[in-house]
C-alpha positions in Angstrom: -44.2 39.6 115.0 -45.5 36.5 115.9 -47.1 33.7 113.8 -50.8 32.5 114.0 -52.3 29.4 114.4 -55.8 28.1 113.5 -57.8 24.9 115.1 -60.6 23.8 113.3 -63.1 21.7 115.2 -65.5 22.3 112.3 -65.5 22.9 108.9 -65.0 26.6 107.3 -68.7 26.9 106.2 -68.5 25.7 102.4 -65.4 28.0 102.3 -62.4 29.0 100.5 -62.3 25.1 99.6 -62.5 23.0 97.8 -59.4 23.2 96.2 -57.8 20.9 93.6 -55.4 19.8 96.0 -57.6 20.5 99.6 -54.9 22.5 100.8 -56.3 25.8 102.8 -55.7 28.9 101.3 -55.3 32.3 103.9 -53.0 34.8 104.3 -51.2 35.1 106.2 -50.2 31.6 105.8 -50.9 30.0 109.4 -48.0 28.2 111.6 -50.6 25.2 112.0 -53.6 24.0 110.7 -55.9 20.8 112.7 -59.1 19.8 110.8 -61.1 18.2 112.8 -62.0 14.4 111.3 -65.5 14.2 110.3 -66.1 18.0 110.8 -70.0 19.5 109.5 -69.8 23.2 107.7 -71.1 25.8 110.2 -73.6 28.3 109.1 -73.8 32.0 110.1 -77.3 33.3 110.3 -77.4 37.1 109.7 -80.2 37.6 112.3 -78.4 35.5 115.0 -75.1 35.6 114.6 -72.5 37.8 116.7 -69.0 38.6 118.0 -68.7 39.6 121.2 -65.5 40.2 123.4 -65.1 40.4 127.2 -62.5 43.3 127.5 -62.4 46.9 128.2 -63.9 49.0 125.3 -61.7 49.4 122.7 -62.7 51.3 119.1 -60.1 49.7 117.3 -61.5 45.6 118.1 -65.1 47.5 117.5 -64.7 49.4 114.4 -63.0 45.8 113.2 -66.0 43.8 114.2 -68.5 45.3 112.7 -66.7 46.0 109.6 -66.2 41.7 109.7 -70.0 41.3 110.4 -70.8 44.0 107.8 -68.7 42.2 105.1 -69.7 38.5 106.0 -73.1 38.9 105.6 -72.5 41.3 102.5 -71.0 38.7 99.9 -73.2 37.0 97.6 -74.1 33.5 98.8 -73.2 30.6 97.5 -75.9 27.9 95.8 -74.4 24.9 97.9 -76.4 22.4 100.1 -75.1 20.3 102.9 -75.5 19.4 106.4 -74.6 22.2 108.4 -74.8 23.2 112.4 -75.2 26.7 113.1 -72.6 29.2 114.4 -74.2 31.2 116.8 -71.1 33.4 118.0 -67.3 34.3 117.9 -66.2 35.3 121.2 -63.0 36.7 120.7 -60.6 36.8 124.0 -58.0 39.3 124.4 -55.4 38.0 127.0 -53.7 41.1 127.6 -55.5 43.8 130.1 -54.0 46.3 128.1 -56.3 47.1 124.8 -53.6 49.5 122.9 -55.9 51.5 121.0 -53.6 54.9 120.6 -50.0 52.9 119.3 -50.0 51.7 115.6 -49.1 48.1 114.8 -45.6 48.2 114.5 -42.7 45.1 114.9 -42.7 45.0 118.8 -46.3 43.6 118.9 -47.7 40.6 119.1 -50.1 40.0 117.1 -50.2 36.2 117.4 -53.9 34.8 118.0 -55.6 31.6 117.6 -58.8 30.6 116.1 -61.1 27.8 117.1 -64.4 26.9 114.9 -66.8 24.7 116.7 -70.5 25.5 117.4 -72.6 26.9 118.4 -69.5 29.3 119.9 -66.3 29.6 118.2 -63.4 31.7 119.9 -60.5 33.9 119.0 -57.9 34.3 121.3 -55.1 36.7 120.9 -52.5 38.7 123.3 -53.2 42.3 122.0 -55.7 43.9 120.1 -54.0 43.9 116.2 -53.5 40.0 116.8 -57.6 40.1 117.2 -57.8 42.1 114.1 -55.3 40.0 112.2 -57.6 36.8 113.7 -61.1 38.5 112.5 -59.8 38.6 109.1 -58.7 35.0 108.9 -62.0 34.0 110.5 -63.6 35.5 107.3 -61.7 34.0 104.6 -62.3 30.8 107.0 -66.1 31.3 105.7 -68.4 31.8 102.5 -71.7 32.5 103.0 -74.4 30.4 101.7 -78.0 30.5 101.0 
């Protein structure tokens, strides 16, 4: 199994921070981690928001992306304030032309991927289809909803 890395050009929106220490708090832990200096907090919009990917259908990415949107949008939002630039999309990019929806995950795999916030279009790259499920969970412990 490969490792994951995540490139922040923005700030998780108000999320999983702040921590005593700042430190980022995901699991899996990530090989890397770039904050980007003077990074704003995105903000998800409900109504606008979406993830789209540019791939053969595949039911295992879908069922996985709505089940992220479904469970963004469903936590209870948080009462902080700040200046925020809107996220308008995740586009997630599988780099194989293979989507292996009939094998389970197993140790063969890779299920590396790589996540980059910025707006208004973040992406998720990965090299098979459990590395973009692997990636839309990280992207929402990346984020906390907020009012």
């Amino acid at each position: 199994m490969k490792l994951i890395s995540v490139v922040l050009l923005a700030a998780p929106t108000f999320g999983q921070l702040p921590a005593k220490d700042d430190s980022i708090r995901l699991f899996p832990q990530p090989t890397s981690y770039s904050p980007a200096p003077n990074a704003q907090d995105l903000l998800l919009t409900p109504s606008s928001f979406k993830i789209t990917y540019d791939a053969d259908s595949s039911d295992v990415l879908d069922y996985n992306i709505n089940e992220t949107i479904k469970n963004l949008f469903a936590r209870t939002p948080s009462d902080e304030d700040g200046d925020t630039v809107d996220l308008e999309e995740l586009q997630v990019e599988v780099v194989s032309s293979i989507l292996n929806d009939k094998s389970y995950p197993n140790a063969e795999m890779d299920e590396s991927y790589t996540i980059t916030l910025s707006a208004p279009v973040a992406t998720l790259t990965c090299n098979e289809v459990y590395g973009c499920v692997r990636g839309l969970e990280t992207f929402s412990q990346l984020l906390q909803v907020s009012k």
